[in-house]
Structures are given as C-alpha cells and as structure tokens.
DRENZATOR-44227 format. One record per residue (C-alpha): chain; z negated, x negated, y negated. Coordinates in steps of 0.25 Angstrom, whole numbers, plus 5000, padded with zeros to 4 digits. Each point is the difference from the previous one (the first is absolute). Layout:
<recs>
> unit | Z | X | Y
> A | Z | X | Y .
...
</recs>
This chain:
<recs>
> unit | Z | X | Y
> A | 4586 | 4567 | 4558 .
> A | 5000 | 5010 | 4989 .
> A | 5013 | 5001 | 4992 .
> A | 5001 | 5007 | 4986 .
> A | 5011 | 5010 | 5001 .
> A | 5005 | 5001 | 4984 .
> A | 5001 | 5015 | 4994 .
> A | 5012 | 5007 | 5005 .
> A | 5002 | 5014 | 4993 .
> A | 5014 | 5003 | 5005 .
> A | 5002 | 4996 | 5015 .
> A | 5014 | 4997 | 5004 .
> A | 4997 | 5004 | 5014 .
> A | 5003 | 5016 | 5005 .
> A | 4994 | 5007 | 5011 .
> A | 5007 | 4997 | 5013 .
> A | 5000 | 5015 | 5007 .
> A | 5012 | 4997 | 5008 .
> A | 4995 | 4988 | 5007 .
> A | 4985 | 5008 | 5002 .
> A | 5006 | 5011 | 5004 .
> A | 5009 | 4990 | 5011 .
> A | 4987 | 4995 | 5004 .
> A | 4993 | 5011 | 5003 .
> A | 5013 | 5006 | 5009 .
> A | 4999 | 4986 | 5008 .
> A | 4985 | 5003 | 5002 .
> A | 5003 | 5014 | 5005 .
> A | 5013 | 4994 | 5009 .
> A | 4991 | 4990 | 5005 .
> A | 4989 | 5011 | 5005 .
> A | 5012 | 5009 | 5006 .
> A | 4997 | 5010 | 4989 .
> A | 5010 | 5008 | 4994 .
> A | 4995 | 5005 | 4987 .
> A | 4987 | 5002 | 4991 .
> A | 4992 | 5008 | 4993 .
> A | 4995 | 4997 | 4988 .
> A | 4988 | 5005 | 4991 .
> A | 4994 | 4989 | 4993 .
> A | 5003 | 5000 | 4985 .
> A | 4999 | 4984 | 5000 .
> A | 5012 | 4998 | 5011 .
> A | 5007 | 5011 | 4993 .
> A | 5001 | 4991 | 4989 .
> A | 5000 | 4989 | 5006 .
> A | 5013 | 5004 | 5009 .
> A | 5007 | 5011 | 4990 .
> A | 4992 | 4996 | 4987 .
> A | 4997 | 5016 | 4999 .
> A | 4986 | 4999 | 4993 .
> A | 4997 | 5016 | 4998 .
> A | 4992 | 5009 | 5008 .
> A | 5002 | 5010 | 5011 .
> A | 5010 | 4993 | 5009 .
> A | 5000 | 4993 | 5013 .
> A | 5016 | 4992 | 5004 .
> A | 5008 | 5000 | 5014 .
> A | 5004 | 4986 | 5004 .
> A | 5010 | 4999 | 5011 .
> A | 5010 | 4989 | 5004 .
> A | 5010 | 5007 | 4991 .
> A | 4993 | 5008 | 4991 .
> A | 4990 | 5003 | 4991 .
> A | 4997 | 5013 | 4995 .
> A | 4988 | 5001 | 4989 .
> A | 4994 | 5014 | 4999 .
> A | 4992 | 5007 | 4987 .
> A | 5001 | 5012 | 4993 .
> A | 5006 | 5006 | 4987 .
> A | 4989 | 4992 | 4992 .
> A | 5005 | 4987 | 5004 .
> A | 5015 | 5003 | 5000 .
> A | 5006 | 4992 | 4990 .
> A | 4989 | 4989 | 5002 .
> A | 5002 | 4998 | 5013 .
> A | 5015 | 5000 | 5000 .
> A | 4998 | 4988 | 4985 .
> A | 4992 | 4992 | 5008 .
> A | 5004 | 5000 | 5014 .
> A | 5016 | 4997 | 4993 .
> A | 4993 | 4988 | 4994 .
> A | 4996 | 4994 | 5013 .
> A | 5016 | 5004 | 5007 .
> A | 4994 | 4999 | 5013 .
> A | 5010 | 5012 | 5003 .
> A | 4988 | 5011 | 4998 .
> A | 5005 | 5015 | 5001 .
> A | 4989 | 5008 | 4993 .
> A | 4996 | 5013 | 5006 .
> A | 4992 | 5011 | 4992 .
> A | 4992 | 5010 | 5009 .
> A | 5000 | 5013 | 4997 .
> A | 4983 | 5000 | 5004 .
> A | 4999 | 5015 | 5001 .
> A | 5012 | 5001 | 5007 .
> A | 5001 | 4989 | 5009 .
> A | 4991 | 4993 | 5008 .
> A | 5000 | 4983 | 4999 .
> A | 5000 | 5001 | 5016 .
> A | 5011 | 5009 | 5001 .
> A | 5009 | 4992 | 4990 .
> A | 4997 | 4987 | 5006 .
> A | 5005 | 5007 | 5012 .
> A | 5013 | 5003 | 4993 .
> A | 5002 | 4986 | 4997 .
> A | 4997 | 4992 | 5011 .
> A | 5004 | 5010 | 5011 .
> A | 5015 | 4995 | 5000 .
> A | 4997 | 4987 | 5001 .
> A | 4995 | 4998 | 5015 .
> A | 4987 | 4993 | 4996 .
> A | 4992 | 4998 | 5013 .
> A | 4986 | 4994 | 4992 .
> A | 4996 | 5000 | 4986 .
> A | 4988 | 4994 | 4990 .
> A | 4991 | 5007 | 4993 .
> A | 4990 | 4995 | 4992 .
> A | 4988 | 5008 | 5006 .
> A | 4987 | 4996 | 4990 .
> A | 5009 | 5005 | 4987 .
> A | 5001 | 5014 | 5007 .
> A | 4989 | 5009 | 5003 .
> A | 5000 | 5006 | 5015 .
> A | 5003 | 5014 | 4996 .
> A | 5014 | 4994 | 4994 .
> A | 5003 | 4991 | 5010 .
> A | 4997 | 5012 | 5010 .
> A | 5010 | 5009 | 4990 .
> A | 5011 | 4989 | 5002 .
> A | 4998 | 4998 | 5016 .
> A | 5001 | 5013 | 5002 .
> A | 5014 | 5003 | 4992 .
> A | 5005 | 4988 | 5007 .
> A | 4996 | 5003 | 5013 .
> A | 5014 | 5005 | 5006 .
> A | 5006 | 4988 | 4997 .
> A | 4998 | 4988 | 5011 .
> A | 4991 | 4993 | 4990 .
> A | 4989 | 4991 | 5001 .
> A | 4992 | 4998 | 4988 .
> A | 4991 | 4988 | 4999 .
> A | 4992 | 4994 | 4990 .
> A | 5006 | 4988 | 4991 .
> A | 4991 | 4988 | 5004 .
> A | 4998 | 4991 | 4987 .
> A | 5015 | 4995 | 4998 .
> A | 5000 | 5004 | 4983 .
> A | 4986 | 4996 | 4999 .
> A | 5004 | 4985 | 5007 .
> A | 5013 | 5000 | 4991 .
> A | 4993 | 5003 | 4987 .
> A | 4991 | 4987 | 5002 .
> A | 5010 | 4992 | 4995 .
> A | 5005 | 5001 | 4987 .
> A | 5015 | 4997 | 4995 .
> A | 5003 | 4994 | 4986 .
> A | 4999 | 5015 | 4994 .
> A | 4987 | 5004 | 5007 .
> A | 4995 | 4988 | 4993 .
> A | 5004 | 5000 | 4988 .
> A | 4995 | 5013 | 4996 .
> A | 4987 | 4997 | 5006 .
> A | 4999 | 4987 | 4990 .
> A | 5004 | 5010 | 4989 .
> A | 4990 | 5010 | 5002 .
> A | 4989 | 4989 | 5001 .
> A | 5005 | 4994 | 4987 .
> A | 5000 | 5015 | 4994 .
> A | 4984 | 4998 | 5004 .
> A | 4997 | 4986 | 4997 .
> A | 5005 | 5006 | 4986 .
> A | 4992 | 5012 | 5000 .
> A | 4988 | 4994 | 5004 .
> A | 5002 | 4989 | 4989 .
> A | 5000 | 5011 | 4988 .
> A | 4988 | 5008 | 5005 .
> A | 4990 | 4989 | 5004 .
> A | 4995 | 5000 | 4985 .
> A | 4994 | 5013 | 5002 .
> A | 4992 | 4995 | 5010 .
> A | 4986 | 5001 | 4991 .
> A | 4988 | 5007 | 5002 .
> A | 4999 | 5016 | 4998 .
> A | 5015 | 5001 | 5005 .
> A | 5000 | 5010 | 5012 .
> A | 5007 | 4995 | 5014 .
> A | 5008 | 5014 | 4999 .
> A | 5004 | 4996 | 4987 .
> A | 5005 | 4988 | 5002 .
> A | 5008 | 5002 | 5013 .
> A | 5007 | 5011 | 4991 .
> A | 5004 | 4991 | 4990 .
> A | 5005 | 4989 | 5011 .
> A | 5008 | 5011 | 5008 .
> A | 5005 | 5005 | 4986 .
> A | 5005 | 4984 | 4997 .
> A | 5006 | 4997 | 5014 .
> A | 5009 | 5012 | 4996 .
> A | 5003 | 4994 | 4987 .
> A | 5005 | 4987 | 5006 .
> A | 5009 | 5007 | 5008 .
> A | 4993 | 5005 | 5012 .
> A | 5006 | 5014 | 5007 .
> A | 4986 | 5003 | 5005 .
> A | 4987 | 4995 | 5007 .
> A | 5000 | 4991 | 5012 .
> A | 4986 | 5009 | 5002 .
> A | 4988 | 5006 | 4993 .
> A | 4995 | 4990 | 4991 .
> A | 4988 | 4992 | 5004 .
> A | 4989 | 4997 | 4993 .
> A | 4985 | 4998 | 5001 .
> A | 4990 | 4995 | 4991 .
> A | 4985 | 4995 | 5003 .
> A | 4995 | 5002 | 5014 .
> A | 5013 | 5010 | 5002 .
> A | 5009 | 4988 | 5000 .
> A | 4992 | 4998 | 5014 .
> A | 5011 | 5012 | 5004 .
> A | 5013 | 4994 | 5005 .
> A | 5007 | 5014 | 4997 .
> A | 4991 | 5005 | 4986 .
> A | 5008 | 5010 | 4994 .
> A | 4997 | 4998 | 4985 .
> A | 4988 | 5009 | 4995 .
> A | 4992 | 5002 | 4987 .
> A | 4992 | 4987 | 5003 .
> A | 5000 | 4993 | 4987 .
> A | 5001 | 4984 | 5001 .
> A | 4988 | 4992 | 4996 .
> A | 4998 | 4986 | 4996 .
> A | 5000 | 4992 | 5013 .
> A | 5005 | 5009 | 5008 .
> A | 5009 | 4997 | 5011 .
> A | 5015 | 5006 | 4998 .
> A | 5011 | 5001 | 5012 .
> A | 5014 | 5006 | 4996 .
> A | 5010 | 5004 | 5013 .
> A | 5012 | 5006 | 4994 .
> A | 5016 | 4999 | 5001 .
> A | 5013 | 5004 | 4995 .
> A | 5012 | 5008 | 5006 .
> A | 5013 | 4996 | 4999 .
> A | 5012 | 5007 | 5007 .
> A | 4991 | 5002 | 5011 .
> A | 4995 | 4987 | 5001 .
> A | 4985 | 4996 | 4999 .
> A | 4991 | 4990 | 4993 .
> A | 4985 | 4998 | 5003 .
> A | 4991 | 4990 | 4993 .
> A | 4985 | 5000 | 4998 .
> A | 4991 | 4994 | 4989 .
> A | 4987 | 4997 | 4999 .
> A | 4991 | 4997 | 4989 .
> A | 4987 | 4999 | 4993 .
> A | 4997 | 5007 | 4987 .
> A | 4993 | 4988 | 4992 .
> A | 4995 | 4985 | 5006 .
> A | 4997 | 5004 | 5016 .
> A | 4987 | 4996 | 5007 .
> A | 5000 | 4989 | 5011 .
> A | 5001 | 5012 | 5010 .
> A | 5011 | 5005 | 4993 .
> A | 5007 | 4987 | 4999 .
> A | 4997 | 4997 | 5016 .
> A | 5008 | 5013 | 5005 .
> A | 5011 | 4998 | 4990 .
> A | 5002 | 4984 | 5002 .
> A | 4998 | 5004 | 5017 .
> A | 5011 | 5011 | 5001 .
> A | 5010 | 4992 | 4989 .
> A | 4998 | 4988 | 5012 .
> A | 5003 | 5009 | 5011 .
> A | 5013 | 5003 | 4993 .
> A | 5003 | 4988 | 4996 .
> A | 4997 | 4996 | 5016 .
> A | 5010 | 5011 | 5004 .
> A | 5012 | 4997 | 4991 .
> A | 4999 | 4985 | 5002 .
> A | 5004 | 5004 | 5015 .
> A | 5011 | 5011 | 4998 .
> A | 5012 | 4998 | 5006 .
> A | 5011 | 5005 | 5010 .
> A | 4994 | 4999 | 5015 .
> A | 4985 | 5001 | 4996 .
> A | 4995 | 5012 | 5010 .
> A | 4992 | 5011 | 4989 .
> A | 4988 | 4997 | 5007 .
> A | 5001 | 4988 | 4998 .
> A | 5000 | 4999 | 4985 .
> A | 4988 | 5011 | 5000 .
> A | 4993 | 4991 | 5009 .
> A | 5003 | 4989 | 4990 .
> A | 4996 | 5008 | 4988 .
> A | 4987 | 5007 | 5006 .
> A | 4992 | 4986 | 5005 .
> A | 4999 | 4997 | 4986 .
> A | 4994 | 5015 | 4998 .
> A | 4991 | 4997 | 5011 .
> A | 4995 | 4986 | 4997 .
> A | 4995 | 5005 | 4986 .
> A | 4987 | 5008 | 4999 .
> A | 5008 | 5013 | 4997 .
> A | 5006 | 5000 | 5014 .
> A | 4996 | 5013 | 5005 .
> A | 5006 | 5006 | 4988 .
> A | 5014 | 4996 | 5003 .
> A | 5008 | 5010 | 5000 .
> A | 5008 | 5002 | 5015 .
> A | 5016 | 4995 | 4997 .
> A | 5007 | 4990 | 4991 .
> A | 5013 | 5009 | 4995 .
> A | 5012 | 5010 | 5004 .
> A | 5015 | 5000 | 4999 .
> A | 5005 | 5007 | 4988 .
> A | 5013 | 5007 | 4995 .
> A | 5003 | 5014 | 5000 .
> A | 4986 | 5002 | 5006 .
> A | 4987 | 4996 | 4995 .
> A | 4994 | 4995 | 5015 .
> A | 5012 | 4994 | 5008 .
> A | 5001 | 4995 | 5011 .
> A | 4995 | 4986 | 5002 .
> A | 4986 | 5002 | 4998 .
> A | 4992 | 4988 | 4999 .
> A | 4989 | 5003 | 5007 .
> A | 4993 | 4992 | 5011 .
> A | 5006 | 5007 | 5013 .
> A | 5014 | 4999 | 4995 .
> A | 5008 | 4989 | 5008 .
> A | 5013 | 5003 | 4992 .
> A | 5008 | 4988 | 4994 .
> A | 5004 | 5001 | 4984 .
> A | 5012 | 4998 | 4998 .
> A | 5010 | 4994 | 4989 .
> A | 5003 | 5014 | 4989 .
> A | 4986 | 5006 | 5003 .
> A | 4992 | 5002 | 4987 .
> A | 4986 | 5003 | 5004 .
> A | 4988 | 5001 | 4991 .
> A | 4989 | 4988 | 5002 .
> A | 4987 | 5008 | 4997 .
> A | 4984 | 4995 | 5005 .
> A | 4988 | 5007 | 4994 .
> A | 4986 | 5002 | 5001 .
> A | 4992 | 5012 | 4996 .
> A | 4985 | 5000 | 4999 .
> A | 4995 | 5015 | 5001 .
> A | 4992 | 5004 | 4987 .
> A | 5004 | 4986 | 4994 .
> A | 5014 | 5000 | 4998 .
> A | 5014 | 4993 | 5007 .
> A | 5008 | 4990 | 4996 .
> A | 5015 | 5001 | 5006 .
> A | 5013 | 4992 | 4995 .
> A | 5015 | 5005 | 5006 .
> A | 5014 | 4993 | 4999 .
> A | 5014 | 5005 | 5003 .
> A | 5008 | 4987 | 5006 .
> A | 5013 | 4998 | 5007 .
> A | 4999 | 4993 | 5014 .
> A | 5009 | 4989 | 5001 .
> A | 5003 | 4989 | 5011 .
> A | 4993 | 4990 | 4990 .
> A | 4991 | 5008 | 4995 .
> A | 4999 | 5013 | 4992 .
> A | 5004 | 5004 | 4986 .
> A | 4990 | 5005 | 4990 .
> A | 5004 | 5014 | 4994 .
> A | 4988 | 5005 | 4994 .
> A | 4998 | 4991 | 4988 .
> A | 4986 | 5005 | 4991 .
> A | 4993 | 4989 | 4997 .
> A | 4985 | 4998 | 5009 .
> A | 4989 | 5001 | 4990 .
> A | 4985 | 5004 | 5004 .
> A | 4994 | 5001 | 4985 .
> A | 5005 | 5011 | 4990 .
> A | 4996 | 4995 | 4988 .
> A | 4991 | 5012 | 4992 .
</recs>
C-alpha cells in the first residue's frame, strides 16, 4: 500500500544521539568489548553529529572522546554540543603527537582488555602506526563487525523526515528544469542548471554527481553528463538527488525527447511494470531477494530480459549505497523505518536505457512514497 506523506518542511522530531549512542554501548557490551574506534565520517555523524573532515571518535562504556585538529576546532566542539552525547573534543597537535600515542593516553587508564576498530576506513600503514603505539598495553584490537551499518538500516522519525525533505527539494527542482529539456540543450548544461536549482530549493549539496545521458548514452547507468546535445527522439534518463543535513535522496527519471517509437514505448512501459510489481509487494518481512526476484521476472518475461540490469535498490541515508541492497542473493528481511530506493532498468548498448527510481519508507503495511515527481515518458518539444 502506498501512502502519500504530505510536505513537512520543519520536522518536530531531533536526532536521538543518546539513545544511538546507548545502543551501540549494548552492542559492544554484548560482544565483551570494551570500547571502539571510529573512522567513518557517516557514524561520526550519526553517533556525535560531527560532519567535518579529519577525525576519527573513541567510544567506551563511559566515554567518548572525538579527535581532529585546530581546523575543526570550534566546529567540532558546535556540533558535537548539539548532539549532548557527553563528547569531549580532543585536538591533535599532528606534528607533535601521533593519534597512536594519544589514544594511548586516553584509554591506557581505563583497563580496557579489547577494543573495535573499523578496519576498511583505515589504511594498513595507519592501523599498523596505532598497533604499534598501543602495543604495551594488554590490548587486543579487533575489527568492528557490521554493528553501525545494521543500526543505520532503520531509520528514526528524524532520519526520515529529512530524507522526504531532500526528496521534495528534488521533486521541485526537477519540476522547474524539465522545460529545458528541447533539442540542442547539452546534457552538461542541463545537469548544471538541475544542480544549481536543487541548491536553490534548499539543498546543502548533492546526493552525487549528477546523472544524465541522452541518445544511446542514456544505455549508461552511471553517464556522467557530456557535450552530447539532445535530439528529437532521443531517449533521456536523469539519476540525481539532494543532500540535506547529511541525508540523501535519489530518484531517477526517464523520458523521450518528442512522441516515442514502439520500441521506446515497450522498454519504458516493461521497467515502469517491474516497478509497479516491486512496490506493490513492499513491506516489513519481505527478504530483499525477494522483492528483486519479484521485480526482475517481469524484466525477464519481456523481450529486453537480458538487458536487465543486476539489482532492484539500496538503503539510503547518510550514504548513497546502504546496506540492504536489493539484490538477488540478499536473504535479509526489510524492516519497519528502512527507506530503500525501488529502481529496475534495462540498458540496450548503442540503443539507449530506460530506468525509473523511487525513495519509499518500509512499513509493516506497506511503504511510503517520498519521491513524488510525477511518471511522464513524452516531453512535449
């Protein structure tokens, strides 16, 4: 069941750091692990609501210490006061002090047997740097098994609302530069003017690099916009978002520059069923394989089935690609507060693609819609 969400520009909900910040302490508790460390800049922001650069935190049963240097100071010492998850800011001196030997001042008085790391958002040579300082201490370092990334599938009322937000920030931008969709226009000029009105309704930045291919380059499912200038019946696809407090959106559009031909018609009506297919069946409990598998038998019943493309979606939030992926081999349940994006497409090399992308809101009924631009195949030229 889809459920129109009306607009909501100011969201009663806040960020609820402390009770993140609780959970993630269970998890560690539960794996007898006394602390972790922390590099990635999504689960600093998602813990401490620190959204610079250079940083990485340490979270223990009883404290959390977030580290930078004199660039970030008074940023990280704002933002980590607005989240009052107790947070003591701690700049490095970087040509003094080395982060190994300072995390050794800080956790060497607190008996901790076994801590966390997160080991693919460090390179070796650092983790090797930070080993080594802490080797005197009766340590043992372990990489941090999933326990963020599992957390940050479901969303809370905050999470959400921002996400609707930045997809209405798109919805709208899209809507004001859809008229300069006429032959001549270059695909580089247009993604210029879409990124420059998803800023203008609000947007802090972009979800990602703009998509958009026209012709036989819309058969790309990642075309970054060139000096290919759009013709009359050429196939158009449009894969772009907005970025608001960290939160993602992501929708894709796909059009044809004038009346389409039967061919034309066949791929868009095929992938527009696969969708429809899909989100008829989202809800809590459905396995992500599932739902793929429901999306993709329409793909391949169609004359186009071997141009399918391989999944159906991906979590999003403060990452583009989260965690679940919808994909064919992925067992994993959706849950009530996921938002995933609802996406089949088929590209036909040399010809051109056709793919259409949703944001929704898993619910046990059903889902949510947050993505709202209208569906239209046939730009009027």
């Amino acid at each position: 069941m889809n459920t129109t969400i009306p607009m909501r520009l100011e969201h009663a909900a806040k960020p609820q750091f402390e009770q993140r910040l609780q959970q993630f302490r269970q998890a560690l508790e539960r794996s007898d692990q006394q602390g972790a460390l922390l590099f990635a800049p999504e689960h600093l922001r998602y813990l401490l609501n620190y959204s610079g650069e250079a940083a990485m935190a340490v979270v223990t049963a009883t404290a959390v210490w977030l580290i930078t240097d004199y660039r970030f100071e008074l940023q990280a010492r704002q933002e980590t006061a607005l989240a009052q998850a107790s947070c003591q800011v701690v700049i490095r001196d970087r040509d003094r002090q080395s982060l190994g030997a300072l995390l050794n001042q800080l956790i060497g008085d607190l008996a901790c047997r076994a801590l966390w790391f997160e080991a693919e958002h460090i390179s070796l040579t650092q983790y090797q740097a930070i080993a080594t300082e802490l080797a005197a201490l009766p340590l043992q370092l372990s990489p941090c098994p999933p326990v963020l990334v599992a957390q940050r599938m479901v969303k809370d009322e905050y999470e959400a609302g921002q996400i609707q937000t930045a997809a209405l920030i798109a919805d709208r931008a899209l809507a004001t530069v859809l008229p300069l969709l006429k032959p001549g226009i270059r695909e580089h000029e247009f993604a210029t003017e879409l990124e420059y009105q998803l800023k203008r309704h609000g947007a802090d930045g972009l979800s990602f690099a703009t998509i958009v291919g026209f012709g036989a380059r819309s058969a790309l499912p990642h075309a970054l916009p060139g000096d290919k200038k759009l013709q009359k019946g050429d196939l158009v696809l449009i894969d772009f978002g907005a970025s608001l407090n960290g939160y993602r959106s992501d929708m894709t559009r796909s059009y044809v520059a004038g009346k389409p031909d039967v061919m034309q018609l066949a791929l868009f009506q095929t992938v527009q069923q696969a969708q429809q297919a899909a989100l008829s069946k989202v809800r809590a409990g459905i396995s992500a394989a599932e739902l793929f598998r429901i999306s993709d038998h329409v793909l391949q019943q169609s004359e186009f089935g071997r141009y399918a493309g391989p999944g159906l979606g991906h979590g999003v939030g403060l990452q583009l690609h989260e965690q679940p992926f919808l994909s064919p081999n992925n067992p994993q349940p959706l849950q009530s507060g996921m938002i995933v994006t609802i996406e089949p497409g088929l590209y036909l090399p040399n010809y051109g693609g056709v793919r259409l992308e949703d944001d929704v809101l898993v619910t046990a009924q059903g889902y949510q819609q947050l993505t709202q631009a209208p569906v239209r195949f046939q730009l009027d030229i």
